[in-house]
Legacy VTK file of the C-alpha trace (Angstrom):
# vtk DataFile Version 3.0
C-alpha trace
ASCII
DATASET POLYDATA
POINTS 371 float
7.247 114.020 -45.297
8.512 111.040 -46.526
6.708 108.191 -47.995
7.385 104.573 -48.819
6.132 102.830 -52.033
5.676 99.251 -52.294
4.851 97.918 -55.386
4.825 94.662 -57.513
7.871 92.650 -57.712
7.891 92.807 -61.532
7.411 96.384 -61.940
10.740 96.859 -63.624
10.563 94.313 -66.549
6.650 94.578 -67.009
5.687 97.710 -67.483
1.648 99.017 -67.045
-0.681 101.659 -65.927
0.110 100.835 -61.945
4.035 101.667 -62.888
3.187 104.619 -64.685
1.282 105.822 -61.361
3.436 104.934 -59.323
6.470 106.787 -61.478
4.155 110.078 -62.229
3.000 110.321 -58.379
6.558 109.998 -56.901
7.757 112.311 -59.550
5.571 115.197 -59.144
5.000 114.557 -55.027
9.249 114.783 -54.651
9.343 118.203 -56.918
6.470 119.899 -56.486
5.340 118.812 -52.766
8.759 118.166 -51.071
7.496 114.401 -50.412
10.949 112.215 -50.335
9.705 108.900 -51.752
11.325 105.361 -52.047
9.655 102.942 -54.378
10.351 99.562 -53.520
9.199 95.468 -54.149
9.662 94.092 -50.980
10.262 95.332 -46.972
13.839 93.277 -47.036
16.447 95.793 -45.996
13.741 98.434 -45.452
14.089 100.941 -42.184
10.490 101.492 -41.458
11.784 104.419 -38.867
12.422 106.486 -41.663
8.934 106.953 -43.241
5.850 108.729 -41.991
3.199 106.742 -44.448
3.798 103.560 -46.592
1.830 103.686 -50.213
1.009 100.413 -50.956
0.109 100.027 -54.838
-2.052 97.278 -56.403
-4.462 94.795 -54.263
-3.701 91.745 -55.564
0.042 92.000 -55.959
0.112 92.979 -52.022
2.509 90.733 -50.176
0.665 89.739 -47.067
3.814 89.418 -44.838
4.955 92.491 -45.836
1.243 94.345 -44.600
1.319 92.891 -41.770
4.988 93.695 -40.431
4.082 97.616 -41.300
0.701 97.126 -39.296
2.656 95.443 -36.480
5.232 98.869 -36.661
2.517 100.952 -35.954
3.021 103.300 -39.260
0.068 104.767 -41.434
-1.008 102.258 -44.508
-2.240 104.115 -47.626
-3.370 101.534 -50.192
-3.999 102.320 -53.985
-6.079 99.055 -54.915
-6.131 99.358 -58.615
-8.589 96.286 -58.909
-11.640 95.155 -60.916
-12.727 91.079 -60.863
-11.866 89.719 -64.041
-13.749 86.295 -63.232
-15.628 86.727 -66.917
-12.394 85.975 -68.237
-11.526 82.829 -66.646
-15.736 82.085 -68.180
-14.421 82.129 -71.585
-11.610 80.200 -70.991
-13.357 77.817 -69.700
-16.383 77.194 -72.334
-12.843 76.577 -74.752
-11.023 74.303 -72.524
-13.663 72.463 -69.880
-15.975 70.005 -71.809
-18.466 70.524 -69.033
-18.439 74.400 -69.318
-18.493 73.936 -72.889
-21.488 71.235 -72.641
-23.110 73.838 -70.515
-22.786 76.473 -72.882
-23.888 74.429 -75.738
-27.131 73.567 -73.615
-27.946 76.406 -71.429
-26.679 80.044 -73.773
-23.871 81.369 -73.170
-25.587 83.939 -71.070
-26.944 81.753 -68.396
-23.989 79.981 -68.262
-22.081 82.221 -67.939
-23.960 83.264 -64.603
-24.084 79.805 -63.718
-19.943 80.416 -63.572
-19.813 83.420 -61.765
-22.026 82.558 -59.251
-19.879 79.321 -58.545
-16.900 80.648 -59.053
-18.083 83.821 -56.179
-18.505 81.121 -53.904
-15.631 79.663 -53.559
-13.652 82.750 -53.854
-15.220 83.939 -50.677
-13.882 80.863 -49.023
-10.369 81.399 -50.059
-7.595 82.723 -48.504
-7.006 85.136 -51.301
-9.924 86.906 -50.856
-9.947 86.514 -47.406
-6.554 88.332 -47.041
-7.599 91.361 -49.475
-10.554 92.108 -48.180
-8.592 92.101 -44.645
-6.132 94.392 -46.073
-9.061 96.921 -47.185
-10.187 97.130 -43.520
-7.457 97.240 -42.101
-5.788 100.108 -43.864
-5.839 103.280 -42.859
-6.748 105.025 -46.024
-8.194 103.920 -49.179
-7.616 105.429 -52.857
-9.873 104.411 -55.309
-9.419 105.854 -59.038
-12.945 106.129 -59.190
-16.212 105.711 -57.009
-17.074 103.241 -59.969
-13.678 101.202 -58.516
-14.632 101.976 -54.979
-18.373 100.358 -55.326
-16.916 96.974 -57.026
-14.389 96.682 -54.253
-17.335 97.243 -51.510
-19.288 95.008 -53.449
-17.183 92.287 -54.325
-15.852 91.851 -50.746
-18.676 92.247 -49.371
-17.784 95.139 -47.178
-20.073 97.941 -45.023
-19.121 101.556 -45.729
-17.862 102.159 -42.427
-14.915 100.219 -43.138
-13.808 101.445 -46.502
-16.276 104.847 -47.654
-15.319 106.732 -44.514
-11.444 106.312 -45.135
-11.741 106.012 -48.885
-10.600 109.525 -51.327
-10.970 109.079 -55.166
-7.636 109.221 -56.766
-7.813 110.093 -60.356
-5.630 108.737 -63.085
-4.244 111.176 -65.294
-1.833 111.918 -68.021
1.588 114.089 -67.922
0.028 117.111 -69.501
3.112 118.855 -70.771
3.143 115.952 -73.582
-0.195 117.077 -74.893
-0.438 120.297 -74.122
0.905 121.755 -78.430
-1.365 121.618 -81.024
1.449 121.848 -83.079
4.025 119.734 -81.596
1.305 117.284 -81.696
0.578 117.282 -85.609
4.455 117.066 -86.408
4.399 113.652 -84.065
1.653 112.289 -86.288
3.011 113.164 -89.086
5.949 111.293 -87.710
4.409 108.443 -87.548
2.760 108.057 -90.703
6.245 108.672 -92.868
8.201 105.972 -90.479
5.529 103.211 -90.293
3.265 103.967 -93.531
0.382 104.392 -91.491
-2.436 106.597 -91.481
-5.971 106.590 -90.818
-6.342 103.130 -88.886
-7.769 101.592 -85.948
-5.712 101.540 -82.886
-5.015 99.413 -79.902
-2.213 100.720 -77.626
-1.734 98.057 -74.714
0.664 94.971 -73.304
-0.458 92.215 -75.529
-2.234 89.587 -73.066
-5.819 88.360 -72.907
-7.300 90.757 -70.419
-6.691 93.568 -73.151
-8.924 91.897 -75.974
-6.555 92.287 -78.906
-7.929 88.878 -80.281
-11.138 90.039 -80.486
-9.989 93.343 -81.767
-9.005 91.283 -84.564
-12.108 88.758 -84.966
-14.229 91.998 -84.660
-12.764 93.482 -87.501
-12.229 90.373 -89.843
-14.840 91.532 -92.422
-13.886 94.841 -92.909
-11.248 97.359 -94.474
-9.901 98.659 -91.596
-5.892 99.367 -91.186
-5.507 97.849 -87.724
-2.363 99.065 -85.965
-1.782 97.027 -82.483
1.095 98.640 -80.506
2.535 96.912 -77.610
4.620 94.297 -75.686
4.126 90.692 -75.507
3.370 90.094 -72.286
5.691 87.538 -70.770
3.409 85.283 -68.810
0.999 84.540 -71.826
3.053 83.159 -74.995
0.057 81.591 -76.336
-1.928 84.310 -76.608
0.777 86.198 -78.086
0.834 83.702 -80.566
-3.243 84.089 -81.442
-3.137 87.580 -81.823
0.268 86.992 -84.022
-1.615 84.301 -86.400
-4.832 86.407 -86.221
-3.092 89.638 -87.475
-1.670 87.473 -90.380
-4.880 85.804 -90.642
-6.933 88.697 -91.590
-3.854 90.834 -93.225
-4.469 95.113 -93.089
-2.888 94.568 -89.501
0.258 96.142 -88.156
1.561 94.543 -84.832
4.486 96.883 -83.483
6.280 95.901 -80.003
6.148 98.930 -77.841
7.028 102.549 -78.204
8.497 105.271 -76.352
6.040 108.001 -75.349
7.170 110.142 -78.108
6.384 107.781 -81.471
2.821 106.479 -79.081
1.430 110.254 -79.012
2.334 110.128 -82.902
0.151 106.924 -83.212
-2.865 108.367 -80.836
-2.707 111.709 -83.443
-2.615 109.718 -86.926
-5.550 107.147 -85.504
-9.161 107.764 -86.759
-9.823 105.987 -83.154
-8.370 104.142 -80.417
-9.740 100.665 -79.329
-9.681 99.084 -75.726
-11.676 96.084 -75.975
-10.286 94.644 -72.334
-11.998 92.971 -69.542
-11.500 95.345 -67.459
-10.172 99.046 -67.111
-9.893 102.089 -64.422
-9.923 103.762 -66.786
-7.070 102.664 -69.308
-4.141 105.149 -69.265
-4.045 104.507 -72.894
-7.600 106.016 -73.291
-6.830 108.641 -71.515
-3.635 109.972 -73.794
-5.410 108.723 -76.797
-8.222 111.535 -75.941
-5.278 114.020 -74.477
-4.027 113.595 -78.051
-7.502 114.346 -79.576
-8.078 110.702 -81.167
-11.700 109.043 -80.950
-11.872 106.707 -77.976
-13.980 103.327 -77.822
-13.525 101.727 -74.352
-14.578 98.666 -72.518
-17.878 99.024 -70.834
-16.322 97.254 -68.047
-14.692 99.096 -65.445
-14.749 102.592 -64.541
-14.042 104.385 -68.080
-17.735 106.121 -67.610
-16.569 107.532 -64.468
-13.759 109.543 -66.486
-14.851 109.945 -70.422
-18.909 109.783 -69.759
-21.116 110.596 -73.098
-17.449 112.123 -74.955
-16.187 108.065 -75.589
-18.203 105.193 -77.313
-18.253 101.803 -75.360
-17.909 98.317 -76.122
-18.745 94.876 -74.708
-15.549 93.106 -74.872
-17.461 89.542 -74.644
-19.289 90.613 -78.025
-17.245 91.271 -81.282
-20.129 92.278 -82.949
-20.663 95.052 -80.370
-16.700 95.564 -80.987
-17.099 96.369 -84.285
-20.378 98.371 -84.028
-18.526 100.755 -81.332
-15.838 101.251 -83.643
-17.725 101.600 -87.021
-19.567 104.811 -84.587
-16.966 106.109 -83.265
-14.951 106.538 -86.926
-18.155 108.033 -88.465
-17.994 111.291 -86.168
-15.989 113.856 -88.173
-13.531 114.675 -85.174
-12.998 113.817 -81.404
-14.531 116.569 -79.683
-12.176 119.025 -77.815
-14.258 119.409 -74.821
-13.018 115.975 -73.862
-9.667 116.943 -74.661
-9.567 119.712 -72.258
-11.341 117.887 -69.898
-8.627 115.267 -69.440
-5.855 118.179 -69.504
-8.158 120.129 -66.998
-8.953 117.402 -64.632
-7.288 114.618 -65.307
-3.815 115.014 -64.846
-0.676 113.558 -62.451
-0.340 117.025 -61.324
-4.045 116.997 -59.972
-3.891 113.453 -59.220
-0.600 114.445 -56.880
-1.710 117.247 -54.980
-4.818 115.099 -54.593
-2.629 112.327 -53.050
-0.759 114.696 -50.767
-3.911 116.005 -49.322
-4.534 112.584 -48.431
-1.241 112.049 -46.833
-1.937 115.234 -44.668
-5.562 114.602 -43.714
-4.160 111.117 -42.479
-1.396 112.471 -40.964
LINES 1 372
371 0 1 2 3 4 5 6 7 8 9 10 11 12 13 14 15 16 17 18 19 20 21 22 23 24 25 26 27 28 29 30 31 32 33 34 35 36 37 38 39 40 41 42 43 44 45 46 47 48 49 50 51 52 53 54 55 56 57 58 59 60 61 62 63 64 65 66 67 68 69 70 71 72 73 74 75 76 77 78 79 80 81 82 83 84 85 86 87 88 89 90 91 92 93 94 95 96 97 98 99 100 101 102 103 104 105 106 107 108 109 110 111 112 113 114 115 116 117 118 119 120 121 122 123 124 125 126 127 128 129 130 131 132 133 134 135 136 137 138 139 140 141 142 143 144 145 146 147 148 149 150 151 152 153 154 155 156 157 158 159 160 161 162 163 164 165 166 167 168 169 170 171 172 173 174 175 176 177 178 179 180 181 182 183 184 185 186 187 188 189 190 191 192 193 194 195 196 197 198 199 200 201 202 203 204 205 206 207 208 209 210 211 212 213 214 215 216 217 218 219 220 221 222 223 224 225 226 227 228 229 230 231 232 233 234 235 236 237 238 239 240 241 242 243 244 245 246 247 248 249 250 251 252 253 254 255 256 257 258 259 260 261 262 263 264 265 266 267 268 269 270 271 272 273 274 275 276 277 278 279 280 281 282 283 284 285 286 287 288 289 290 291 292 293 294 295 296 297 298 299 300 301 302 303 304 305 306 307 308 309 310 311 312 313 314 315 316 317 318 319 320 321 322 323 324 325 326 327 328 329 330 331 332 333 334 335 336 337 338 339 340 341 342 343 344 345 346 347 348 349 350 351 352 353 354 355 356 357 358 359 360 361 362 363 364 365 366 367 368 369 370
């Protein structure tokens, strides 16, 4: 078999979970499943005749022209959507930066308003090409998979699709982790203790993730303003949003006890997830957070977002946050650090179930049921 994966264009400077997948999947389909996979941006230069299936990867980063010339060809379309609606975002930019949003908010609460928003903002999204040309792309592929039926009900509910066209071609896709990093107690301990001697670290709040405003590390910091917690933040500056960079910079300075480190290789980010009393991801959305997913590999204490599908993967083992609400921030965290240890039944259950390995022989079973 040989597939074809088409991904974002800036997959090779800005690195996130959808790479990772995309990396892990090819990786273990190639050696383990005799798959022959090509990863690619675009379809310039691209012999279609030469694959059985092509794997698109992320909904909104889908290049329309691109679907449609592989539709035209006749081959198989697999699409992994990877999407939640992060509309609540745009809300709270907009109470900052719109005087009547902000007017609204002053008069209304910022909970009505912020429906007020979203119910606006869903209606003319509906009438926009945008959404008109993802939600074609869903029914029109030939099979769907979801990382979670959490994902897979917010996609049929925000496009306002019937099950026929997306449940009955649709196969949940867990995310995973690359097991053979977590697998030794031992080598695990000697990477946190690692840690600790190079960055003077230990016992601290942690945030692994590319530092933009869907991942909450500004309210990470608000949240934690009045207390003693070491906060460690670990990750890159994301190109696109230099301003935010610079709030969660000033912030961290701000409120002092906070480490910001640019990103890590694998090796020194297990060390962090061991030497954390818990890992933080405050975002705006997640499915679930590859981050919270080696953080509990690693055995650390995991507060996610509440929105999203991290229920779907952690359930009752993780504490959960409202990422609109730094009080709710904090109270997560101040739970989650007052249990005496992460317990190892999640552990195992992300090295039992939740793994590329699973999530690849998952993938190829898909491949051959559509084939």
């Amino acid at each position: 078999m040989k597939a074809l994966f088409i991904v974002r264009p800036d997959w090779n400077f800005v690195s996130g979970g959808d790479v990772i997948q995309v990396q892990e999947t090819s990786s273990i389909l190639n050696d383990q499943f005799l798959v022959e996979t090509d990863i690619v941006s675009t379809l310039w230069n691209i012999d279609l005749a030469k694959y059985d299936l092509v794997h698109f990867f992320h909904l909104p980063a889908i290049n329309v022209d691109d679907f449609n010339a592989v539709k035209r060809y006749g081959i198989p379309i697999v699409v992994s959507p990877i999407f939640w609606d992060t509309t609540e975002l745009w809300f709270e930019d907009a109470v900052v930066q719109k005087p009547v949003w902000r007017g609204m908010d002053s008069i209304l609460g910022r909970k009505a308003s912020r429906k007020l928003y979203l119910n606006w903002q869903a209606s003319k999204l509906r009438r926009s090409s945008s959404w008109k040309t993802n939600r074609r792309i869903l029914q029109q592929s030939d099979l769907l998979l979801p990382n979670s039926k959490t994902e897979m009900k917010h996609l049929t509910d925000y496009f306002k699709l019937c099950g026929c066209e997306t449940l009955d071609k649709a196969k949940v896709i867990h995310n995973g982790v690359n097991k053979e990093f977590f697998r030794d107690l031992e080598s695990l301990r000697e990477k946190g203790h690692a840690f600790e001697a190079k960055h003077g670290v230990n016992q601290f709040v942690l945030e692994v993730a590319r530092i933009e405003k869907a991942k909450g590390q500004a309210s990470l910091i608000k949240s934690l303003m009045e207390t003693d917690h070491l906060l460690v933040i670990i990750g890159n500056p994301s190109p696109y949003e230099s301003d935010y960079v610079k709030s969660v910079q000033n912030l961290s300075r701000q409120r002092g006890n906070t480490v910001v480190i640019s990103g890590l290789p694998q090796e020194e980010l297990i060390g962090a997830y061991v030497s954390a009393k818990v890992h933080v991801l405050p975002s705006w959305r997640e499915t679930p957070g590859l981050v919270s997913l080696e953080a509990a590999a690693a055995g650390c204490k995991i507060v996610s977002t509440e929105l999203g599908s991290a229920k779907d993967y952690f359930g009752a083992f993780a504490t959960y946050c409202d990422p609109r609400d730094p009080n709710s921030i904090r109270s997560a965290i101040e739970q989650s650090a007052a249990k005496q240890t992460a317990p190892d039944a999640l552990r195992n259950l992300i090295l039992t179930k939740f793994t590329w390995e699973v999530a690849a022989r998952e993938t190829y079973s898909a491949y051959q049921g559509l084939l």
